[in-house]
N, C-alpha and C positions, 0 to 999 in steps of 0.2 A: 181359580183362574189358571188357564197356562201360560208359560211363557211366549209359547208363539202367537197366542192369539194378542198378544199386544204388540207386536212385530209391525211395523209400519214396511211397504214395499215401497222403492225408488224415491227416496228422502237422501236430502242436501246430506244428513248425518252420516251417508254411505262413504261417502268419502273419507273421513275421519279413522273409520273402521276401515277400509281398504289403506288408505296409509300406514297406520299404524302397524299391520298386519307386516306388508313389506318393509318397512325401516329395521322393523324389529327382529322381521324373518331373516332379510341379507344381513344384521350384523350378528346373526347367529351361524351363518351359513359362511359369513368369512373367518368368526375365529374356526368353525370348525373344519374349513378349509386349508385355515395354517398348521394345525394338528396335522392333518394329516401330509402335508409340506416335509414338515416336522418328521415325519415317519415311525411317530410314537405308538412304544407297546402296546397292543390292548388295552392288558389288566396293568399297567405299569402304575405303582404306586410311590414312584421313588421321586416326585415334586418336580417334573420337567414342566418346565412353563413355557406358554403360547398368550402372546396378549396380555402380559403379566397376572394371566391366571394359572393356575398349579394344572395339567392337564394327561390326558392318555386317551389310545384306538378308542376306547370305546366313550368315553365323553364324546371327542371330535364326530363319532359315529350320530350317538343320541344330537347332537348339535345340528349337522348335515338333514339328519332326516326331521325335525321341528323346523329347522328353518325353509325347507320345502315344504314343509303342510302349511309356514304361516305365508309363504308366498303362492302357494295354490288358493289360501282361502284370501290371498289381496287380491287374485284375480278372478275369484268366483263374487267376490264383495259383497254388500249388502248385512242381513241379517244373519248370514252363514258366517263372512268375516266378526262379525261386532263378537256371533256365540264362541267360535274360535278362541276368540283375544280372550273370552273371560274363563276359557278353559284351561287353555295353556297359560296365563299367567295366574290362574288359582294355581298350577302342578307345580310351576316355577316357584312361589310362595311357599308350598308345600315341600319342596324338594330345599327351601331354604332353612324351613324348621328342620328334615330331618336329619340334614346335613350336618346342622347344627352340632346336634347328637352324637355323631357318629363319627367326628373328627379326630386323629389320633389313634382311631382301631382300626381295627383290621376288616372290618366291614366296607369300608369308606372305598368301594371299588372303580369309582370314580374320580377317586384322587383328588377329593375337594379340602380348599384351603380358606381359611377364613376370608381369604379376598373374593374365592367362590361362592361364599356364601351369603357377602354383602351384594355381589353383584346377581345374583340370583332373587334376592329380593328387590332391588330395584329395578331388574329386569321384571319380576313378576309384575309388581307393581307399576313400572309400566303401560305393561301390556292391557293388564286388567281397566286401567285406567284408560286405555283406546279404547274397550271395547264396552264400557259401563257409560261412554261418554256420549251423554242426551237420552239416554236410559235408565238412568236409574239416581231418583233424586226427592226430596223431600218436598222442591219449589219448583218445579219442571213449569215453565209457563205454558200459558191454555192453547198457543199456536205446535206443539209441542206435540209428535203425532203418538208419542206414549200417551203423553196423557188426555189424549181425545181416545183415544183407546182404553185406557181404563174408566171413564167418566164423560161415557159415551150420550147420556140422557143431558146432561151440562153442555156440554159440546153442541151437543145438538139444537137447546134454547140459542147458545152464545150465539150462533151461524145464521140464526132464524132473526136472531135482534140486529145480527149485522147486516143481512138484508133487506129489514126494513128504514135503518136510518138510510143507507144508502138510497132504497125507492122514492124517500122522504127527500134526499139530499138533488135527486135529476132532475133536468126540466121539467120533464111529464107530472111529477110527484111535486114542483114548487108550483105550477101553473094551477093545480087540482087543489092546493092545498086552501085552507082560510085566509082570506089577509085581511087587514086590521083594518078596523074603520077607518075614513078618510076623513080630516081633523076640516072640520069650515072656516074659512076665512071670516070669522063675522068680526 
């Protein structure tokens, strides 16, 4: 199975994935706007903070340019946004482990500080969570256009039984139907 063949096009769920994209894009796009307010070094590793996060040029840099791809993809929306959200906040997660790591050496070129690194998992997790959301689930129910898409031959009975109670349910379908003996007065 691919992933896009279970892609549902123009579902209520778009919007979720288009929000989420943009809340998460602009408040990435305003800290790293204040950075650069800030007029912080590049490689500056000496603990200047923006937003009470530890920061420098080139974090505010990487910040500016995610928070424009995640508001280009709230305005492309759809299935494009939902893959977005669970890419960049897998990187964000990822970038939360190896931050982790790397805190206190001299590697740490981004000047990440434990509060970086809690906020970077909750921003991952965030993100990921707008873009898994009506996608990806254990109980997804049957109106659920994933899962008419994975369990396509089910779907397809469900839809057939629902159009016959309903034929069963209209005038045309009560008038044709049996009706019950008519009891005599005796």
């Amino acid at each position: 199975m691919k992933l896009r063949e279970e892609l549902p096009v123009d579902h209520r769920l778009a919007v979720v994935y288009r929000v989420g994209a943009a809340v998460c894009g602009v408040i990435l796009l305003v800290f790293g706007c204040l950075g650069f307010a800030d007029q912080l070094a590049f490689f500056a590793t000496d603990g200047s903070r923006v937003a009470g996060l530890s920061s420098n040029g080139l974090l505010s840099l990487l910040s500016v340019v995610v928070g424009l791809g995640m508001a280009a993809g709230a305005v492309v929306g759809g299935n494009f946004a939902s893959t977005l959200n669970i890419v960049i906040g897998s990187l964000f997660l990822l970038s939360g482990f190896v931050h982790l790591f790397v805190l206190d050496r001299s590697v740490n070129v981004l000047d990440f500080s434990m509060a970086n690194v809690v906020f970077s998992f909750v921003m991952g997790l965030l993100i990921v969570t707008f873009g898994m959301y009506g996608r990806v689930s254990g109980g997804l129910p049957h109106d659920n256009p994933y899962w008419r898409r994975r369990h396509p031959g089910q779907a397809r009975r469900e839809e057939q039984a629902a159009v016959a109670v309903d034929a069963r349910r209209s005038p045309a379908g009560l008038a044709a139907a049996p009706q019950p003996p008519a009891r005599s007065a005796d």
